[in-house]
C-alpha positions as CSV (number, residue, x, y, z in Angstrom):
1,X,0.0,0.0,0.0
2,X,0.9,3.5,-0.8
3,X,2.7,4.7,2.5
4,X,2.4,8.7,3.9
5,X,6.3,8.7,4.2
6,X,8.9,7.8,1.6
7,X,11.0,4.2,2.5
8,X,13.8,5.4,4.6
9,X,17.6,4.7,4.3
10,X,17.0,2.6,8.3
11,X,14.5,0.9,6.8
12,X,16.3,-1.2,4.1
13,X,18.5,-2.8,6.7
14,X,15.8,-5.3,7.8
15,X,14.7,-5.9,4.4
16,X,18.2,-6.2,3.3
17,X,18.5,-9.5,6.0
18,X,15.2,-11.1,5.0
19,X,16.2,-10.8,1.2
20,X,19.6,-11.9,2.0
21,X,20.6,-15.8,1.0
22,X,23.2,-15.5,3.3
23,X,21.7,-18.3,6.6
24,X,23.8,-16.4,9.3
25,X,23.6,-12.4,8.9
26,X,26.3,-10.0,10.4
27,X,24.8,-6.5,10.0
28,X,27.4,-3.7,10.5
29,X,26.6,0.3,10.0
30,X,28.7,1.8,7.6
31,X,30.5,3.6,10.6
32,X,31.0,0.5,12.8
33,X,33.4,-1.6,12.4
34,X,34.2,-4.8,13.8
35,X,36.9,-4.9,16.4
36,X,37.6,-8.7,16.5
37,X,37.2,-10.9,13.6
38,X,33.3,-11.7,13.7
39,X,33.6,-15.4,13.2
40,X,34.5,-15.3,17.1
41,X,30.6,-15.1,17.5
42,X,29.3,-17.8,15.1
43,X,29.4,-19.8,18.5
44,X,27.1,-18.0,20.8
45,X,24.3,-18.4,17.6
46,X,24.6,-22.1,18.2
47,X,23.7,-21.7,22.3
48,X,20.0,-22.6,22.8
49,X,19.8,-19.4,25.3
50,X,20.6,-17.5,21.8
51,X,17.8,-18.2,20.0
52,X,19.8,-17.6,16.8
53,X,19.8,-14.2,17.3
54,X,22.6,-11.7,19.4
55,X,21.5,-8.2,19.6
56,X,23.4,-5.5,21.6
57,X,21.9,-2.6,24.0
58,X,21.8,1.0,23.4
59,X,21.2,3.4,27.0
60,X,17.3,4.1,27.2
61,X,15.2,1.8,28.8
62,X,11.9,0.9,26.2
63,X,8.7,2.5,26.9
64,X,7.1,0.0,29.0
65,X,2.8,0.3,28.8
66,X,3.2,2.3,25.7
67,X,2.4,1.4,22.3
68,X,3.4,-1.9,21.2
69,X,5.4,-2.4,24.0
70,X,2.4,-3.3,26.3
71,X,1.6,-6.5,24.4
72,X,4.7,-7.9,25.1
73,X,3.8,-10.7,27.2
74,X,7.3,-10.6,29.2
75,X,7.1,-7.0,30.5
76,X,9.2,-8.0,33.4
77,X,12.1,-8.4,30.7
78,X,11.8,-5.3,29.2
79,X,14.9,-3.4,29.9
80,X,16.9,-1.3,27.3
81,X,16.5,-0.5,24.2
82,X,18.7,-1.6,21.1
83,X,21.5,-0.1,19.6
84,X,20.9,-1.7,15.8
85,X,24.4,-0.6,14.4
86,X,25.0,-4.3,14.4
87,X,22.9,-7.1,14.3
88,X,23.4,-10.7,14.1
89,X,21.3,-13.7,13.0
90,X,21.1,-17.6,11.7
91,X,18.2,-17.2,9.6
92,X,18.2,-21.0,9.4
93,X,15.8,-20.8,12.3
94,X,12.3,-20.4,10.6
95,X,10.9,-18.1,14.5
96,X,13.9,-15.9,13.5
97,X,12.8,-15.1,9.9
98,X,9.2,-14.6,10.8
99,X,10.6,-12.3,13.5
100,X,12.5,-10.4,10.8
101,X,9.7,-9.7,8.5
102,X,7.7,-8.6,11.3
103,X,10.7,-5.8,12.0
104,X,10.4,-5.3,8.3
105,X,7.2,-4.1,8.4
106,X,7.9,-2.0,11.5
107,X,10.4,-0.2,9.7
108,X,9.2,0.0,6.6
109,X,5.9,1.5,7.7
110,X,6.7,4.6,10.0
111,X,3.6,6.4,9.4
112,X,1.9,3.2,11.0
113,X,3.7,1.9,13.7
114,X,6.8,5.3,14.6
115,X,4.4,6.2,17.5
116,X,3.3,2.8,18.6
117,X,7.2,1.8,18.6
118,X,8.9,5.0,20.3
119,X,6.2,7.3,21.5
120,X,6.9,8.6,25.1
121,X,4.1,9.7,27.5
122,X,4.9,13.1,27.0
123,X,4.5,13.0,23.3
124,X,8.1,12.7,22.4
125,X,9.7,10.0,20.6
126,X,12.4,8.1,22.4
127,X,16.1,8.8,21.5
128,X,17.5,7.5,18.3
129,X,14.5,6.3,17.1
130,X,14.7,4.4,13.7
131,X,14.9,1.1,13.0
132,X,16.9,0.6,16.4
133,X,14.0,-1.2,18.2
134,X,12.2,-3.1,15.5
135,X,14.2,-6.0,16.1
136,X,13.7,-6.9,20.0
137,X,9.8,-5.8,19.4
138,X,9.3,-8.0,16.7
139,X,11.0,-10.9,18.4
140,X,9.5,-10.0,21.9
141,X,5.8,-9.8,20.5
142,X,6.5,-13.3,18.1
143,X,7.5,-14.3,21.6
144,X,10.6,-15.9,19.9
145,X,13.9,-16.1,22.4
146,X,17.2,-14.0,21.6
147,X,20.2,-12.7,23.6
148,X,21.3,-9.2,24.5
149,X,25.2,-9.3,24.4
150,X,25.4,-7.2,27.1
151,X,23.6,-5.0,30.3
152,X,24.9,-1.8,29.0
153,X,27.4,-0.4,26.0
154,X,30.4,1.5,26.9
155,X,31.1,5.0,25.8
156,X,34.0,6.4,22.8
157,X,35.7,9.6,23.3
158,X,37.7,11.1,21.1
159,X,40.7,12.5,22.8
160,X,42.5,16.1,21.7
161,X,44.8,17.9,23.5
162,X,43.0,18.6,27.0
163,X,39.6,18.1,25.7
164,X,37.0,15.3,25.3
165,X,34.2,14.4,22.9
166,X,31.6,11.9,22.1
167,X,32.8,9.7,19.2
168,X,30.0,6.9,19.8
169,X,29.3,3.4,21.7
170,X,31.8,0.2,21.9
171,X,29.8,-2.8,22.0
172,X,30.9,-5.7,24.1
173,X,30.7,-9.6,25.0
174,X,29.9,-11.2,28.1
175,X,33.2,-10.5,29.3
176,X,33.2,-6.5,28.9
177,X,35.6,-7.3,25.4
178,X,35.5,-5.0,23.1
179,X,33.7,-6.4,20.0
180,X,32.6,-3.3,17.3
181,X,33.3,0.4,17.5
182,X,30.4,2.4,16.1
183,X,31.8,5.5,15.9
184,X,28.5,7.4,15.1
185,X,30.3,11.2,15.7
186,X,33.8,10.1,14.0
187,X,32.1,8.8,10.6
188,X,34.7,8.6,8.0
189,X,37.6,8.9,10.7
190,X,37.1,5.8,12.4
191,X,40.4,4.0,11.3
192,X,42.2,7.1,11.7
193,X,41.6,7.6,14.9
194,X,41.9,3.5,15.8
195,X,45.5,4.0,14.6
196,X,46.5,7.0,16.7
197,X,47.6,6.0,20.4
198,X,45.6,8.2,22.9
199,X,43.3,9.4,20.0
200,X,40.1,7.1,21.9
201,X,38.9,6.7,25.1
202,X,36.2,4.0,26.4
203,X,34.1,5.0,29.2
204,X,32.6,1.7,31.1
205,X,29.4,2.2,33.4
206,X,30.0,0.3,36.6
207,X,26.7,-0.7,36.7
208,X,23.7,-0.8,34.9
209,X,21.7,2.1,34.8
């Protein structure tokens, strides 16, 4: 159907997965890049717990009771939201493909389902809305199983002379090891900046928030 909003540039990624013939997907943004070599995780796709599906957190918890989010039949696992500048899944897994066109179609259709996704109480839209969230809500409503990586990502600064500034998230393991560098405020300066000593800082929470 003819949509109120032109196809957005977020929205291709999930459509880009389904469409894929590839049966394990690594989706990286064009500014992250990977830190170890991604075969290290083909493993944890294979762990029952998984699901066949390894998504990694962004800072804001989810609207809880609003929207879309209050048909989630786990609300006592609702935590953060989802940093989507990487992605990984075994598509093998028939819940996992269903779960993807169902974040297709969240993504695809903003003039449907924006509000319903990230709409505040307040009328706002939570921060760095996209397609960040239509993965874990498509999964969560399918009720299908996945893993978040990690409680919490750590913060990149980019270091020069006395001063600081936000260069973007590292993502991490289990372990707090560093896995991809999305480096949403250094685009284009990424591997300059990996390749200068003292050029990055990562800032770790000591808890989750």
């Amino acid at each position: 159907p003819q949509s109120a909003s032109r196809l957005t540039a977020y929205a291709l990624k999930p459509i880009a997965m389904l469409l894929s013939g590839c049966e394990v997907c690594l989706f990286l943004d064009a500014d992250n890049l990977a830190l170890r070599p991604p075969q290290d995780l083909l493993p944890v796709l294979d762990d029952a717990s998984s699901g066949g599906a390894v998504f990694w957190p962004d800072f804001w918890n989810v609207p809880r009771q609003r929207g879309l989010w209050s048909s989630v039949a786990d609300q006592a696992g609702l935590q953060k939201s989802q940093e989507s500048g990487q992605v990984l899944l075994k598509k093998s897994i028939p819940e996992v493909r269903k779960s993807l066109l169902l974040a297709s179609l969240l993504a695809a259709r903003p003039d449907v389902f924006l509000e319903a996704t990230y709409g505040l109480a307040d009328g706002s839209l939570m921060c760095g809305y996209g397609d960040k969230d239509v993965y874990q809500l498509a999964f969560r409503l399918l009720g299908v199983p996945f893993q978040m990586a990690a409680p919490l990502p750590s913060v990149l600064l980019e270091v020069e002379g006395g001063s600081r500034s936000y260069a973007g998230l590292v993502q991490t393991d289990g372990q707090s090891e560093a896995l991809f560098m999305h480096a949403a405020h250094a685009k284009g300066r990424a591997l300059q900046l990996l390749a200068m000593p003292g050029a990055l800082e990562r800032c770790d929470f000591q808890q989750a928030a």
